[in-house]
MIMAR-518925 format. One record per residue: x, y, z of N, C-alpha, C in turn; residue in three letters. Coordinates in steps of 0.1 Angstrom, whole numbers. Example, Ala and Ser with C-alpha at 12.3 -4.5 7.8 and 13.67 -1.06 7.14 Angstrom:
<<132,-57,78>,<123,-45,78>,<132,-33,78>,"ALA">
<<128,-22,71>,<137,-11,71>,<129,0,79>,"SER">
***
This chain:
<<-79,-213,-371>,<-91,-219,-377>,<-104,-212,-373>,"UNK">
<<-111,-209,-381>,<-127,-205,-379>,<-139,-209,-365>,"UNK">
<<-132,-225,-366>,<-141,-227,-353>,<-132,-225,-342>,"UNK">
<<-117,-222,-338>,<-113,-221,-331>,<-119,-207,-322>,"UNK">
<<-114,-200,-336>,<-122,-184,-334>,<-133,-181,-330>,"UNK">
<<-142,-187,-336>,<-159,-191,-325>,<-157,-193,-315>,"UNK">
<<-148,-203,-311>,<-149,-207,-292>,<-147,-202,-285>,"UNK">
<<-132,-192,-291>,<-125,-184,-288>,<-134,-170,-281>,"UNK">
<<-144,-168,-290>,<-151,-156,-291>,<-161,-158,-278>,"UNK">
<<-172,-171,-275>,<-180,-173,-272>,<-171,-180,-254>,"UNK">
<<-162,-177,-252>,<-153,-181,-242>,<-151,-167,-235>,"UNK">
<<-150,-157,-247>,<-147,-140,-240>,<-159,-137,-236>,"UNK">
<<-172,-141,-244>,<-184,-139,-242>,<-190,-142,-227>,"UNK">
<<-191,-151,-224>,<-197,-162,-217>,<-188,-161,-200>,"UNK">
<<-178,-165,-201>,<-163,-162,-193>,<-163,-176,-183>,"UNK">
<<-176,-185,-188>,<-177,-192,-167>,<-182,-207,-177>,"UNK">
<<-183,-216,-167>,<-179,-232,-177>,<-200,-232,-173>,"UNK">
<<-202,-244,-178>,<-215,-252,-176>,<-220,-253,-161>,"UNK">
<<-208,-252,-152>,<-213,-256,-139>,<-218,-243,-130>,"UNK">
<<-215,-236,-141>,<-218,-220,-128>,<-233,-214,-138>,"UNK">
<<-237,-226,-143>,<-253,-220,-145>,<-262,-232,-144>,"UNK">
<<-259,-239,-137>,<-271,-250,-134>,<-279,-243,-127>,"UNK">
<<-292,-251,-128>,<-306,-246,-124>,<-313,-260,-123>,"UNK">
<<-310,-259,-109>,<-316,-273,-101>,<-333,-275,-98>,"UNK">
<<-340,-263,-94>,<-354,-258,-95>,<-362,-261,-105>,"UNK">
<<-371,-272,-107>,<-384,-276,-112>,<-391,-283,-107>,"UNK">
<<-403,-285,-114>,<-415,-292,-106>,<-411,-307,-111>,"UNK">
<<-414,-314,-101>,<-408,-326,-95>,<-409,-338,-110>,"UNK">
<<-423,-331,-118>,<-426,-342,-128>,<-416,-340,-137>,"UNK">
<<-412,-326,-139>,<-404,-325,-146>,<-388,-331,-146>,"UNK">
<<-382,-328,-133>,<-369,-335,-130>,<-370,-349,-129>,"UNK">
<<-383,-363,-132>,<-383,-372,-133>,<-383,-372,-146>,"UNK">
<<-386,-367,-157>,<-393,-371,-172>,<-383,-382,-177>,"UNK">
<<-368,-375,-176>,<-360,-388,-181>,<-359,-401,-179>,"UNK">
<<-357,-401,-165>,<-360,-412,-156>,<-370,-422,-159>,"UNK">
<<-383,-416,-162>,<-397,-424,-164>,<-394,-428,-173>,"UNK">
<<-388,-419,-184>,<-390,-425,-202>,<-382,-436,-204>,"UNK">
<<-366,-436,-195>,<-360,-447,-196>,<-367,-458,-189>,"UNK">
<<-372,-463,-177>,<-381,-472,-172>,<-390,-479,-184>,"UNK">
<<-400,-466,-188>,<-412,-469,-196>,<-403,-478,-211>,"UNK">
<<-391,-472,-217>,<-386,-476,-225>,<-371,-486,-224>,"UNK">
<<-372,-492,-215>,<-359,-502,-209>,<-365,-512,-224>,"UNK">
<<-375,-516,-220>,<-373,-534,-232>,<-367,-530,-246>,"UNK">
<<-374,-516,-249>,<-372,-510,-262>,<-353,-506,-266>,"UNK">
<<-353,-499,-255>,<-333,-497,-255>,<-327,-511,-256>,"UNK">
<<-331,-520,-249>,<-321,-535,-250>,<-321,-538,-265>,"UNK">
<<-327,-532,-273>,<-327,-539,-285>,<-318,-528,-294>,"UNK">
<<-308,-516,-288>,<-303,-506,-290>,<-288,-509,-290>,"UNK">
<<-275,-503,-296>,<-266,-506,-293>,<-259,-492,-289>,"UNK">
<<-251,-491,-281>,<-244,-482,-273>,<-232,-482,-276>,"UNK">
<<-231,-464,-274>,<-221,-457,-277>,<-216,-445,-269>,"UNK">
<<-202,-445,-265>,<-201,-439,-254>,<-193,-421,-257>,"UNK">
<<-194,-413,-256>,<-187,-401,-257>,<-185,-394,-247>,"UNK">
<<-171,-382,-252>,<-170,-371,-241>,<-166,-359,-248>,"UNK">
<<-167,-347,-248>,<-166,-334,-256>,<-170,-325,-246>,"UNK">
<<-168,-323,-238>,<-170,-308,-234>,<-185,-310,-220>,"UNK">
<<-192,-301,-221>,<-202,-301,-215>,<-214,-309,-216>,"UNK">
<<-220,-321,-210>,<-226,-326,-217>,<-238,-321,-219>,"UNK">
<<-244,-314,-211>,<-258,-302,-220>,<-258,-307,-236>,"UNK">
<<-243,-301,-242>,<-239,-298,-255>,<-238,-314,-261>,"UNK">
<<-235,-321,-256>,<-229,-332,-258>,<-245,-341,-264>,"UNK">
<<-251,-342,-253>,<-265,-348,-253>,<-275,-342,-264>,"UNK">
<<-273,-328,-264>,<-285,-322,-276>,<-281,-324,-289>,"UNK">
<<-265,-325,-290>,<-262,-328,-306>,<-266,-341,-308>,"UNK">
<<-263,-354,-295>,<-264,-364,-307>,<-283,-371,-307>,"UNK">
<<-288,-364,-297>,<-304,-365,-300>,<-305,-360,-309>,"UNK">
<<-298,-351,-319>,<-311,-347,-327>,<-303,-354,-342>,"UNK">
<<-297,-365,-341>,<-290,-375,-353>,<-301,-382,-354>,"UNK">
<<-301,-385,-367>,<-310,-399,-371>,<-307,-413,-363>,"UNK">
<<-315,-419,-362>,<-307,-436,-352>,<-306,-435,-343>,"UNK">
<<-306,-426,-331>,<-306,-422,-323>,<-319,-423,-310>,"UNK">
<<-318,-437,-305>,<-330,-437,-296>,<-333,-426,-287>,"UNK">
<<-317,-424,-281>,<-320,-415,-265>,<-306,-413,-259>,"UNK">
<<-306,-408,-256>,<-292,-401,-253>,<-286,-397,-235>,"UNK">
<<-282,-399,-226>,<-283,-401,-214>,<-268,-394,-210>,"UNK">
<<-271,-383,-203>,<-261,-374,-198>,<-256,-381,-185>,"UNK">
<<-236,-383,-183>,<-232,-391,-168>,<-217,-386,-170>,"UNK">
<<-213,-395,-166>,<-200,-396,-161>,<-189,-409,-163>,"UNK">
<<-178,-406,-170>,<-173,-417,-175>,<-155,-415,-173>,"UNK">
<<-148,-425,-176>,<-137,-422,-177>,<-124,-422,-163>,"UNK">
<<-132,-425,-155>,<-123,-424,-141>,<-129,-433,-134>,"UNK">
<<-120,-436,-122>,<-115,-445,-109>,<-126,-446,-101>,"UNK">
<<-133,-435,-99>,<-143,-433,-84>,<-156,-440,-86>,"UNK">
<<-161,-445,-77>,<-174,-450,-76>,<-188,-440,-76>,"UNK">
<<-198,-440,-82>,<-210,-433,-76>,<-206,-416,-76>,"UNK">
<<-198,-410,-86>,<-195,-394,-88>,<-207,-390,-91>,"UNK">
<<-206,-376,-82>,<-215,-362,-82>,<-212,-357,-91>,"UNK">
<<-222,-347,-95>,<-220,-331,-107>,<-212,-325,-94>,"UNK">
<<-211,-322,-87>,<-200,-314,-77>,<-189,-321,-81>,"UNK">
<<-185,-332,-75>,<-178,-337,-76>,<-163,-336,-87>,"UNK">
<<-174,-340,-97>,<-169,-342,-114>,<-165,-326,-119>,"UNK">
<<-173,-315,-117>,<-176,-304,-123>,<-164,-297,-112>,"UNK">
<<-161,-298,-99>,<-150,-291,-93>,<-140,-299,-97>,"UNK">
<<-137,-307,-105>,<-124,-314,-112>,<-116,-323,-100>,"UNK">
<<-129,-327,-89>,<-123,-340,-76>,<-123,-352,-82>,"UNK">
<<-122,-358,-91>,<-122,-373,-95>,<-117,-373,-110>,"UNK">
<<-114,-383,-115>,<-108,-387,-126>,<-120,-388,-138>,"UNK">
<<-132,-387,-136>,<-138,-390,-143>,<-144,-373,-160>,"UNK">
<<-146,-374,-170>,<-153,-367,-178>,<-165,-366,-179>,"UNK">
<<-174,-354,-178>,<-187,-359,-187>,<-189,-364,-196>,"UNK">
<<-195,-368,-200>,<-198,-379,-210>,<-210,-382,-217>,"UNK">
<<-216,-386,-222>,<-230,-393,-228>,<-228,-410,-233>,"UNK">
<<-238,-413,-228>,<-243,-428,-237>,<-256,-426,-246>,"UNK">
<<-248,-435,-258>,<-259,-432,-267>,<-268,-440,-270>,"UNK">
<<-275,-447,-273>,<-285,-458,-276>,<-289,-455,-291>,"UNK">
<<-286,-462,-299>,<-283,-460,-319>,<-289,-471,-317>,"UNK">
<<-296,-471,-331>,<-298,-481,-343>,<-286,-480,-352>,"UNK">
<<-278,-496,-353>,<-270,-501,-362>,<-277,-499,-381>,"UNK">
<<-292,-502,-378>,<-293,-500,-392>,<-298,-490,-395>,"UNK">
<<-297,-479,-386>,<-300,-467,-394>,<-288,-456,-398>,"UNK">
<<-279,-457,-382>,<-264,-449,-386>,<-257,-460,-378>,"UNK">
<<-245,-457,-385>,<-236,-468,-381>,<-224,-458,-372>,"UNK">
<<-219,-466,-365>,<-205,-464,-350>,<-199,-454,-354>,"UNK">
<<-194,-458,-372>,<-185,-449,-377>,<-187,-437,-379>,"UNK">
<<-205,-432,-382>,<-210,-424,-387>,<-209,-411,-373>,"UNK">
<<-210,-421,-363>,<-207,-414,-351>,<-200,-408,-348>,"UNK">
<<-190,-413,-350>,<-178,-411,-344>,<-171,-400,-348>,"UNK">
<<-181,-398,-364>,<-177,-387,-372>,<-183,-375,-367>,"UNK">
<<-198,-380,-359>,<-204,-368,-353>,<-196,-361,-341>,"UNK">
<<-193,-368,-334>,<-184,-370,-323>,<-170,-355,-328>,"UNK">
<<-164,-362,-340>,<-152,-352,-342>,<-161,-338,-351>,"UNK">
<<-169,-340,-355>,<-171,-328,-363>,<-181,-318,-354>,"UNK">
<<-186,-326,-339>,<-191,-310,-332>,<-183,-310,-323>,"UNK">
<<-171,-308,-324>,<-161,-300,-311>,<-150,-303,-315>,"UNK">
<<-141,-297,-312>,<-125,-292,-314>,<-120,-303,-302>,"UNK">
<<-114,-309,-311>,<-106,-320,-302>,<-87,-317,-304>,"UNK">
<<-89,-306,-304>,<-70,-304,-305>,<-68,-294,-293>,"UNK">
<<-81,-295,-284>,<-79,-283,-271>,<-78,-288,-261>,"UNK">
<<-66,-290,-258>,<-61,-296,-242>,<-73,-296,-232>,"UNK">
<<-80,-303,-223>,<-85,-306,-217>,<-96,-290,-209>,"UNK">
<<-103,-293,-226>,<-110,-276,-225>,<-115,-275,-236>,"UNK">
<<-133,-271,-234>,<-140,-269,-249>,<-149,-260,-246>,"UNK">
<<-145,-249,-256>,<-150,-234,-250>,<-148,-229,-238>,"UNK">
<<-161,-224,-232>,<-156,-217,-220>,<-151,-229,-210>,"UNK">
<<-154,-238,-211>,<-149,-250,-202>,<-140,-254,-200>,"UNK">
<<-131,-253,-190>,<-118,-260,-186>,<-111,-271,-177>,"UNK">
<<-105,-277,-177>,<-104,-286,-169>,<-107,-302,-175>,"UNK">
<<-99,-311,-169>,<-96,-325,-173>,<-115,-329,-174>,"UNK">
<<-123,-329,-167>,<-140,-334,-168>,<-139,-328,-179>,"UNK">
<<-136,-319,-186>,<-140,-312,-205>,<-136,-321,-214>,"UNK">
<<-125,-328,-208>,<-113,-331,-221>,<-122,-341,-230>,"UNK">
<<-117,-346,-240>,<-120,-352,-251>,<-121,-365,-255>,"UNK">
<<-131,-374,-250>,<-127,-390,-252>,<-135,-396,-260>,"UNK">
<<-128,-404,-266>,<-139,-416,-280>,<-135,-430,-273>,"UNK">
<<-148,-436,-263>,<-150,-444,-256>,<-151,-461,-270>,"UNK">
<<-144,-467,-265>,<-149,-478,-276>,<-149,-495,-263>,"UNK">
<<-160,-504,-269>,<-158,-516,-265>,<-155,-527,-268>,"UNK">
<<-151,-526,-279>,<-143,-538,-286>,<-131,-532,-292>,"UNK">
<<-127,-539,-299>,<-110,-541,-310>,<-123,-534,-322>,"UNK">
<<-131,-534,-329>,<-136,-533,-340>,<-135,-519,-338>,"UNK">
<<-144,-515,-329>,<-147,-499,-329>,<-134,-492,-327>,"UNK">
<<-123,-498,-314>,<-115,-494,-315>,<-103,-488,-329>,"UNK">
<<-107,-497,-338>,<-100,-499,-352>,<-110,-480,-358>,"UNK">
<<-119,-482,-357>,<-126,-473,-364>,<-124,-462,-359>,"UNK">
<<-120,-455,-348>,<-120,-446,-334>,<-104,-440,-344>,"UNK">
<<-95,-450,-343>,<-83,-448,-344>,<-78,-448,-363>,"UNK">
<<-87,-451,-368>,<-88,-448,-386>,<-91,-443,-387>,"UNK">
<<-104,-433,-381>,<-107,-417,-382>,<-97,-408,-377>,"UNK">
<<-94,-410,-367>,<-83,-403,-362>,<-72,-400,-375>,"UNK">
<<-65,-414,-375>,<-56,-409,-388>,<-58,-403,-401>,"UNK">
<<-67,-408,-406>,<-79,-399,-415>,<-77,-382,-416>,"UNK">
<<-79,-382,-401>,<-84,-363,-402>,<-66,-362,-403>,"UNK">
<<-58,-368,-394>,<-42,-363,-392>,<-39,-365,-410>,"UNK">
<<-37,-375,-419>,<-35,-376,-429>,<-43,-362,-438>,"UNK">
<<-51,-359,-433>,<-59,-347,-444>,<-58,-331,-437>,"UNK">
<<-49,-336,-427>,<-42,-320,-417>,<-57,-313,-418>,"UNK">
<<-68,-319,-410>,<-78,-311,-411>,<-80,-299,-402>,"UNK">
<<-65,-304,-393>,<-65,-293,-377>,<-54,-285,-383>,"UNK">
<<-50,-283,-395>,<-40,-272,-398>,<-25,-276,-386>,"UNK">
<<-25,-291,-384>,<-10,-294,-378>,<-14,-297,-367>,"UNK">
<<-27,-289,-356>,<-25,-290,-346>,<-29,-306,-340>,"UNK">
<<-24,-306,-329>,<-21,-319,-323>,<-37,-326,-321>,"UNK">
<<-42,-339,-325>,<-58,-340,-318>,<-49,-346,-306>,"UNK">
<<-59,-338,-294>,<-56,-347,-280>,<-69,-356,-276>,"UNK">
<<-77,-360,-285>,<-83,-368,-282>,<-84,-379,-276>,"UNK">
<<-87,-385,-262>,<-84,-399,-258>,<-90,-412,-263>,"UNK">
<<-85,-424,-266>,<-90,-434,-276>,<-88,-442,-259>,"UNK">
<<-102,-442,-253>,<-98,-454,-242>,<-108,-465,-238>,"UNK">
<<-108,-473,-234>,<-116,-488,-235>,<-130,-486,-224>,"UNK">
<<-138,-485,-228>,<-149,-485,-220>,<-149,-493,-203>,"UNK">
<<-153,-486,-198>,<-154,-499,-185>,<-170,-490,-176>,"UNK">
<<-174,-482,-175>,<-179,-481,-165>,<-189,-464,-168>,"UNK">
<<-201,-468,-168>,<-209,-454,-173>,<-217,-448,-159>,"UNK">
<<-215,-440,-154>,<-226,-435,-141>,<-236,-423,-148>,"UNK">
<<-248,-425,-145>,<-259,-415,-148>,<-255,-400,-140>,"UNK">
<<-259,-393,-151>,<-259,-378,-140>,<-272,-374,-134>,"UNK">
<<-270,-368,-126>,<-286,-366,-118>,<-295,-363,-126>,"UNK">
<<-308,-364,-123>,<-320,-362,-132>,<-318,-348,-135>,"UNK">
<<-319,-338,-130>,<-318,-325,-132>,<-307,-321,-147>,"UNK">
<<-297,-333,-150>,<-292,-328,-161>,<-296,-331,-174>,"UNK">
<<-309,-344,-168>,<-314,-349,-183>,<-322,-340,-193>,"UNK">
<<-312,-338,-206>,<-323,-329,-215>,<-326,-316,-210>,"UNK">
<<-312,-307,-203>,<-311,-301,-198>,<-313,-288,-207>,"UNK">
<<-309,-287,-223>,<-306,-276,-231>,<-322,-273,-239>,"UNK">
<<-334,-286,-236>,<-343,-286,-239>,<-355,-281,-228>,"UNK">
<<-352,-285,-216>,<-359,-277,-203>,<-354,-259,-199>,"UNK">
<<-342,-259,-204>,<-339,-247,-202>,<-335,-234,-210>,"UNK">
<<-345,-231,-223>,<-337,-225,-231>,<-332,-210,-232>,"UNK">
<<-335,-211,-215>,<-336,-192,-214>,<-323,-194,-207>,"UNK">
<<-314,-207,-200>,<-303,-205,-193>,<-294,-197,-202>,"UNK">
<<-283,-191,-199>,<-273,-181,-205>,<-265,-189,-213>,"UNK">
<<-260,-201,-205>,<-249,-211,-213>,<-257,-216,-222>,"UNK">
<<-270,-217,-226>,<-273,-226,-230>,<-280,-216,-245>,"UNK">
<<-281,-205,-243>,<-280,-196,-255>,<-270,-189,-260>,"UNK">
<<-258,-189,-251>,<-244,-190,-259>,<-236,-191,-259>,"UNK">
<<-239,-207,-255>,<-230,-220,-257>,<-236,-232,-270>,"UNK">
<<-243,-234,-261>,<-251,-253,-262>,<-256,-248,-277>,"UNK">
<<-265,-241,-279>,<-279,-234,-291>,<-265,-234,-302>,"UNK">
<<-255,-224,-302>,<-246,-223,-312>,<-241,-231,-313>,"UNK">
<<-234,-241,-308>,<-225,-251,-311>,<-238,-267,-315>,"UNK">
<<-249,-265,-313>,<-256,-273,-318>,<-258,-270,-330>,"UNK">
<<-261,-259,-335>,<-268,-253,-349>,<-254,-258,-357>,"UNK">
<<-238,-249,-353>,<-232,-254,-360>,<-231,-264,-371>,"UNK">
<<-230,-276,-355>,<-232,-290,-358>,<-242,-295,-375>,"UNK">
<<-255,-288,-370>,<-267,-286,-378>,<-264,-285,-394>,"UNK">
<<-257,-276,-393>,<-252,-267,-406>,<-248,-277,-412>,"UNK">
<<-234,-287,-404>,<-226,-293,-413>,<-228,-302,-415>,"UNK">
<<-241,-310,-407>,<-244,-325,-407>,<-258,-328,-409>,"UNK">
<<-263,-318,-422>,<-272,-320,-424>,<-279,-336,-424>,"UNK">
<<-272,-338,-432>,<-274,-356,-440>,<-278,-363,-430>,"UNK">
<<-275,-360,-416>,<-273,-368,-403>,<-284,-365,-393>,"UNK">
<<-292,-353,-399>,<-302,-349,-388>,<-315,-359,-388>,"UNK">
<<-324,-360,-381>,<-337,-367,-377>,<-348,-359,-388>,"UNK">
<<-355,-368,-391>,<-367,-356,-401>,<-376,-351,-386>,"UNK">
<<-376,-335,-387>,<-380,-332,-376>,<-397,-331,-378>,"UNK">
<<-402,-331,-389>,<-414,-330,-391>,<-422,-346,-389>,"UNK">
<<-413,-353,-381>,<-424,-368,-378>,<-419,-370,-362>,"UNK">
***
């Protein structure tokens, strides 16, 4: 496949995952911005409905689904595993059970779960064993987090969907379909990380391409950037 081949390419390119280009160093207001905005805008998110993902790096993860329509805010963490209170060391040396992940905070009446979910499968390759792009290891792998039977239903009719229309040319989705229980924040330093940093290396050839992609194909779904 085409996007295989992109990953492929941008994996020879690149050679090292998300974790071997953090850049912890900024001025203090800055490593709070997220932080504040969530505080300043807590009343405003309660009236938000959440949505939970995992694909790969969340840099990548976080910038695609901010820039969807319905989309309050987007919060880079840790999901999916046993441990209490996980580190980016922690998570990123592959010591805990847990994935990167995002929570999303949507408007129902502007995009709906399903529309997501489609976002979800159409920016990343979900037929790559526990690995997206240069990134490898079980924290990469691929999960569509649901909290009820409803979403669950939707998570798993898309699924069949793409299997029914052999959109992966046969190949297996290893996607995980697993029940929400437990979201941890990632440290402030990773909030809105692909937006503070756009001179990082992964983040001009990784994060920038695999977002535009996205861009390309999901037009219908972008934010009007001119308001």
């Amino acid at each position: 496949m085409m996007f295989k081949s992109i990953l492929l390419a941008i994996s020879l390119l690149v050679g090292t995952s998300c974790q071997s280009h953090v850049e912890k160093k900024k001025p203090i207001q800055e490593s709070l911005a997220k932080t504040e905005i969530l505080k300043l805008t807590n009343q405003d998110l309660e009236n938000f409905e959440t949505a939970y993902f995992a694909s790969g790096c969340f840099w990548c993860v976080e910038a695609i689904f901010e820039s969807v329509k319905g989309v309050k805010e987007v919060v880079s963490g840790y999901s999916g595993g046993t441990e209490k209170d996980p580190t980016y060391e922690q998570v990123g040396g592959g010591m805990t059970s847990h994935a990167e992940a995002v929570k999303v905070y949507y408007d129902p009446k502007v995009i709906s779960f399903t529309a997501l979910v489609q976002v979800f499968f159409g920016s990343h390759d979900p037929t790559t064993l526990n690995r997206q792009g240069p990134d490898r290891g079980a924290q990469y792998r691929s999960v569509a987090f649901y909290k009820n039977d409803k979403e669950k239903q939707i998570i798993e009719g898309y699924i069949k969907a793409l299997k029914d229309q052999d959109v992966y040319d046969g190949d297996v989705i290893t996607t995980e379909v697993t029940r929400f229980t437990k979201f941890y924040d990632a440290e402030d330093y990773h909030q809105d990380y692909e937006r503070k940093h756009p001179n990082n290396s992964y983040i001009t050839n990784v994060s920038v391409p695999r977002l535009n992609r996205f861009k390309q194909n999901f037009k219908e779904y972008l934010k009007d950037e001119t308001h």
